[in-house]
N, C-alpha and C positions, 0 to 999 in steps of 0.2 A: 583252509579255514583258520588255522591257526597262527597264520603269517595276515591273515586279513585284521584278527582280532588283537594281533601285537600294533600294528600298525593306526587302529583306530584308539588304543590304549596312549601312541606315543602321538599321535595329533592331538588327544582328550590332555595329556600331560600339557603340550606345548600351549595349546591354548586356556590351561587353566593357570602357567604359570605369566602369560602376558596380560592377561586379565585380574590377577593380584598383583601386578608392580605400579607405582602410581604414577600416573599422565605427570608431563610437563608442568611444574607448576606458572603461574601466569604471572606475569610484570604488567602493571599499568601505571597513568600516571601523566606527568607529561613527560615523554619517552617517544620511543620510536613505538609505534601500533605494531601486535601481534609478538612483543620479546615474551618469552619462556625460558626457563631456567629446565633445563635438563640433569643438569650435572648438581651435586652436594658440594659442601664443604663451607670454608669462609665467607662471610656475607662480604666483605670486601670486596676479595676476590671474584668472588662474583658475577660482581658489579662491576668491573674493573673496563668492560665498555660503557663507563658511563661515570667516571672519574666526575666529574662536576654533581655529582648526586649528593642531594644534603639533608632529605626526610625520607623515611620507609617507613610505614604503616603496616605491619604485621597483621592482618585479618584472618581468623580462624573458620573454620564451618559452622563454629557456632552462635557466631557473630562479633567472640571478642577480638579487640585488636589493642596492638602497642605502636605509639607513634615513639621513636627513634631515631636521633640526628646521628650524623657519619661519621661523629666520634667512638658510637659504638659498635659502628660496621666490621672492624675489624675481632671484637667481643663476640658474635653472634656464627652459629654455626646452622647452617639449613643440612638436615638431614634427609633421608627419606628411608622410610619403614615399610613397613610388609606392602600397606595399603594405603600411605598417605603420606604428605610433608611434614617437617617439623620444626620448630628454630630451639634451639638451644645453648643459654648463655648461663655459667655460672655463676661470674662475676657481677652479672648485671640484675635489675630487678626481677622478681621472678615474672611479673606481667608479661616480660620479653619471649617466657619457653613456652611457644604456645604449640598444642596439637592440633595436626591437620588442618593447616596450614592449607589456602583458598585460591589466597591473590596477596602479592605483598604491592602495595599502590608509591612509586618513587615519586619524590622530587625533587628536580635537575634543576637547577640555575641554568638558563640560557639566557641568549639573548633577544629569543622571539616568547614574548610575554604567553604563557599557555596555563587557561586554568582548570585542566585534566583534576589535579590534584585537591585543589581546591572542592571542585562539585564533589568529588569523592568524601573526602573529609564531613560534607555537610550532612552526609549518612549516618552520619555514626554522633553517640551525645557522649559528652568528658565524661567520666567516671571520678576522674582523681589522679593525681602524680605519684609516685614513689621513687626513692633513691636508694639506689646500694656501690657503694665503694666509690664515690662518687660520679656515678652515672645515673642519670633520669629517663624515666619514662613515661610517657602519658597514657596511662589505661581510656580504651572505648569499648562503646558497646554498637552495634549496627540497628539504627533505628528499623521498626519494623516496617512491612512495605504493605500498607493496609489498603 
């Protein structure tokens, strides 16, 4: 009895610790369909299959987002916390550190015209710009889906 109830203790442990670590965060965009980011660290880095990338749109759960060109990709750190994603820049506007972190939506320069990115974008209304040290960001908000 007492090796049944260690044992249902250490599958209760294993499945409560896979159940607080947070999923794959999602890439969209015009990209290749189905990219996820598994791994943290440098938003470069990254991205680093996908060297021709020149906007990222940071979108939160809460609907805010930061649009961001690839000068500051290498500025921006994605983290991941107990229970969600995170971007974290200190140098950059504060718009850029957003929590729980959704979907970041790329935009590639190709040469097959794809406007993934675009219809994305149409979701969400400007807010405003800001700058710090000189890098820019464009604050959005995700229009509601009524």
């Amino acid at each position: 009895m007492v090796r049944m109830v260690r044992r249902v203790s250490i599958l209760f442990l294993v499945l409560l610790l896979f159940s607080c670590s947070p999923k794959n965060l999602i890439l969209t965009g015009n990209i290749k369909d189905g990219v996820e980011i598994s791994d943290y660290g440098r938003f470069d880095e990254i991205l680093s299959f996908a060297p021709s990338a020149k906007y990222a749109l940071l979108i939160g759960s809460d609907g805010t987002a930061a649009l961001i060109t690839s000068r500051s990709f290498s500025k921006i750190y994605i983290q991941k916390d107990k229970n969600c994603w995170n971007s974290k820049a200190d140098i950059l506007p504060a718009v850029c550190n957003i929590r729980n972190l959704k979907e970041i939506c790329i935009y590639t320069k190709t040469s097959i015209e794809d406007n993934n990115f675009s219809k994305r974008m149409n979701d969400f209304e400007f807010l405003g710009q800001s700058s710090k040290n000189g890098y820019y960001a464009r604050k959005y908000k995700e229009r509601s889906r009524d």
